[in-house]
PASEBA-1860 file (N, C-alpha, C; in nm, 3 decimals):
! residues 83
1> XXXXXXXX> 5.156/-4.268/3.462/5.264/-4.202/3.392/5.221/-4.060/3.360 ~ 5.309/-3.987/3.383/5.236/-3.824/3.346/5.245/-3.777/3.223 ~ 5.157/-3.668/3.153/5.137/-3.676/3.020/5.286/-3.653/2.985 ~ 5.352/-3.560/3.047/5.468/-3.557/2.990/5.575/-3.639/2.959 ~ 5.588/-3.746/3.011/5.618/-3.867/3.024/5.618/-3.935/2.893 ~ 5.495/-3.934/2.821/5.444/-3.974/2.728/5.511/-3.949/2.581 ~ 5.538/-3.787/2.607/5.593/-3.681/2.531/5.732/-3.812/2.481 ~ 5.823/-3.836/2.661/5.934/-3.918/2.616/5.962/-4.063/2.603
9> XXXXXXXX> 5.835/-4.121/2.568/5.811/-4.269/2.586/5.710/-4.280/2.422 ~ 5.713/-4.258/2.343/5.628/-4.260/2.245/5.725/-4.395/2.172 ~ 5.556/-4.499/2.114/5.536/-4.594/2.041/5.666/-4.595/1.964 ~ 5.686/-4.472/1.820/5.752/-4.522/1.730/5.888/-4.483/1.784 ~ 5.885/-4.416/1.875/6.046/-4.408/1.930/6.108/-4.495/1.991 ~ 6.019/-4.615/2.063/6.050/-4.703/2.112/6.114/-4.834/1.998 ~ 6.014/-4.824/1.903/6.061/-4.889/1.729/6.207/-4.859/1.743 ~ 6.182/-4.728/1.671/6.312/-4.688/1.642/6.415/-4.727/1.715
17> XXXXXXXX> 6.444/-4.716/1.842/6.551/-4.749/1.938/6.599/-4.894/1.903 ~ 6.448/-4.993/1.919/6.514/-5.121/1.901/6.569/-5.186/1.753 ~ 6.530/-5.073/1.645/6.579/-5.102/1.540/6.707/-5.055/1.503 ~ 6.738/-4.958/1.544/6.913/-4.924/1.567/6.956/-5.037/1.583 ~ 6.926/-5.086/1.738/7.040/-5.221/1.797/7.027/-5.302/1.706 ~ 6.867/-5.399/1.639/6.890/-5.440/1.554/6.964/-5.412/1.435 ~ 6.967/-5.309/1.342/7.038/-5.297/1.263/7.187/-5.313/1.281 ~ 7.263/-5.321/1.411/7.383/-5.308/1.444/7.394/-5.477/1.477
25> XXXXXXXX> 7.356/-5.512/1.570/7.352/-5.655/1.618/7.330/-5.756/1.558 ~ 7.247/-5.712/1.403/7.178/-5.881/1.327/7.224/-5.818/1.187 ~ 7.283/-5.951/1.156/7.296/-5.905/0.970/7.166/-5.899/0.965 ~ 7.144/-5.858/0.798/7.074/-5.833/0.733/6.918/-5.770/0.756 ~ 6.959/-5.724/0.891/6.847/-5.586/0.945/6.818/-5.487/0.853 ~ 6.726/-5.380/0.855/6.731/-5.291/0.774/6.857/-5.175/0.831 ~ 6.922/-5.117/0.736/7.064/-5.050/0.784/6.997/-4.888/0.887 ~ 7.095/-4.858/0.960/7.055/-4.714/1.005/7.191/-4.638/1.032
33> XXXXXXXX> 7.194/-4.516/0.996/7.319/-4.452/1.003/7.374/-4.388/1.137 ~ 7.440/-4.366/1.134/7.483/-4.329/1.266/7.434/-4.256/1.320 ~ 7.444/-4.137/1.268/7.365/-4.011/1.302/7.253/-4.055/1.380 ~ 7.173/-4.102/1.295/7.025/-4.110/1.318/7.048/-4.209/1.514 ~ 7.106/-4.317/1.513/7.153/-4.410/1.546/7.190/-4.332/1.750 ~ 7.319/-4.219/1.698/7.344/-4.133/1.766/7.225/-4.042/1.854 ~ 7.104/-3.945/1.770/6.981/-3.932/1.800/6.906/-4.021/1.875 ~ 6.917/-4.099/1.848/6.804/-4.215/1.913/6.863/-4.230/2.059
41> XXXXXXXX> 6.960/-4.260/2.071/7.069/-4.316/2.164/7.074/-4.189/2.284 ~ 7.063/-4.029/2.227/7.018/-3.906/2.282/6.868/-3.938/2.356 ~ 6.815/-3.947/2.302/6.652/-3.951/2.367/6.634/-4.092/2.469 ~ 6.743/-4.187/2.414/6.686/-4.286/2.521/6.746/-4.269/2.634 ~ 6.916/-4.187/2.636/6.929/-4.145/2.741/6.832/-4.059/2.842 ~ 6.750/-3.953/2.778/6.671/-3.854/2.842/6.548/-3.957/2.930 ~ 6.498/-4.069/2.824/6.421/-4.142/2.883/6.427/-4.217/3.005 ~ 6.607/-4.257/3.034/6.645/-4.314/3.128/6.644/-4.225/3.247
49> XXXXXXXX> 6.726/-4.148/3.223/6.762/-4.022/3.309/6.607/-3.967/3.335 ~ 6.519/-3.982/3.325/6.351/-3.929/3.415/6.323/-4.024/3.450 ~ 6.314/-4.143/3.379/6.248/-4.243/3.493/6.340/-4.270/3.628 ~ 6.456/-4.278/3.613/6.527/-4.286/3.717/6.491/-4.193/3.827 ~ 6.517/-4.039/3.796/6.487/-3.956/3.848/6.360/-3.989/3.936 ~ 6.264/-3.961/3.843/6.071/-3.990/3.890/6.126/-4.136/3.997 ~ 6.163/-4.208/3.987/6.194/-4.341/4.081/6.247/-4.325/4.242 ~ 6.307/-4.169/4.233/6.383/-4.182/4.335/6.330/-4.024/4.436
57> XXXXXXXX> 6.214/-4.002/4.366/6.109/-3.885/4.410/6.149/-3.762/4.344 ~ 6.231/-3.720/4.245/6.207/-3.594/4.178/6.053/-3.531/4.086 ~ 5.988/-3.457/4.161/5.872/-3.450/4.095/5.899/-3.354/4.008 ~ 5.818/-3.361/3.878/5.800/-3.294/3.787/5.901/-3.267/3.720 ~ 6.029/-3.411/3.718/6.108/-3.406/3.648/6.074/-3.434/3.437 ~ 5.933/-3.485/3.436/5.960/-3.538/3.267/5.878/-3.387/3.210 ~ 5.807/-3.288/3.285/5.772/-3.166/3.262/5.868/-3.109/3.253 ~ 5.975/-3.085/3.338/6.139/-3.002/3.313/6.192/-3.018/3.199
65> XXXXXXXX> 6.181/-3.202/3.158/6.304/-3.215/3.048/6.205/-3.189/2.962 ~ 6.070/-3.190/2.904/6.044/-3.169/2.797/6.087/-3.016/2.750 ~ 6.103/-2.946/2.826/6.149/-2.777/2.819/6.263/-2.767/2.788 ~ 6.358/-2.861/2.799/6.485/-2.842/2.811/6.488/-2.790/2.644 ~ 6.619/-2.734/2.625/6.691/-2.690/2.471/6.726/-2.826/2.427 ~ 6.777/-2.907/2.519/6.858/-3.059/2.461/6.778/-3.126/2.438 ~ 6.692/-3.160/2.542/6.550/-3.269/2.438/6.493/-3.212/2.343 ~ 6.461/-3.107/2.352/6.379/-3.089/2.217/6.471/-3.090/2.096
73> XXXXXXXX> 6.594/-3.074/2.125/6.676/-3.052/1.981/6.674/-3.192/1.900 ~ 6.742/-3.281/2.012/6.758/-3.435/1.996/6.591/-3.464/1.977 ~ 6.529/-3.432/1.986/6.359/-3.473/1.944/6.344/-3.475/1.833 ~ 6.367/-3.335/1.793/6.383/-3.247/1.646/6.461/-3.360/1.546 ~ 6.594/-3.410/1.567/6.649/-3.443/1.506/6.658/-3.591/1.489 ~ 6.536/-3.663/1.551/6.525/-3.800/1.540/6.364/-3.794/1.455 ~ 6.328/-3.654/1.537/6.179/-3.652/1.373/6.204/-3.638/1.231 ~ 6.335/-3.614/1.226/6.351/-3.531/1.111/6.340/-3.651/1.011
81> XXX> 6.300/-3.633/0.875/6.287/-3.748/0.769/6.458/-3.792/0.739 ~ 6.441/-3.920/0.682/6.570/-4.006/0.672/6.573/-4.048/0.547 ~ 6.681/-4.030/0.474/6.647/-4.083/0.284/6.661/-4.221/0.297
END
């Protein structure tokens, strides 16, 4: 996997993702707001959209998107603290 790759595959983002669905799919999950929910749902698209890519021979596609204005914003805004 290339480092950049990494950049869009990280541990607690992977949490996070499946705790959205949980929170939506199972009572008494811990709650998550949309927003946040929305964010997450941003990055896992980006995550999809490179591996796919990388799958079908685009090289040095997860180096591109980390540059992009849109991942990093949606990055930004899923780091951001949550009350």
């Amino acid at each position: 996997m290339p480092s950049a790759c990494a950049r869009l595959s990280m541990p607690s983002t992977e949490k996070a993702v499946a705790s959205a669905r949980a929170s939506v799919s199972h009572g008494g999950a811990r709650p998550m707001d949309a927003t946040r929910r929305y964010w997450l749902g941003e990055i896992l698209s980006w995550i999809t959209r490179c591996r796919v890519l990388d799958a079908v021979g685009v090289s040095g596609i997860y180096e591109k998107a980390v540059q992009k204005h849109a991942f990093l914003h949606a990055a930004g805004e899923v780091g951001r603290p949550t009350d």
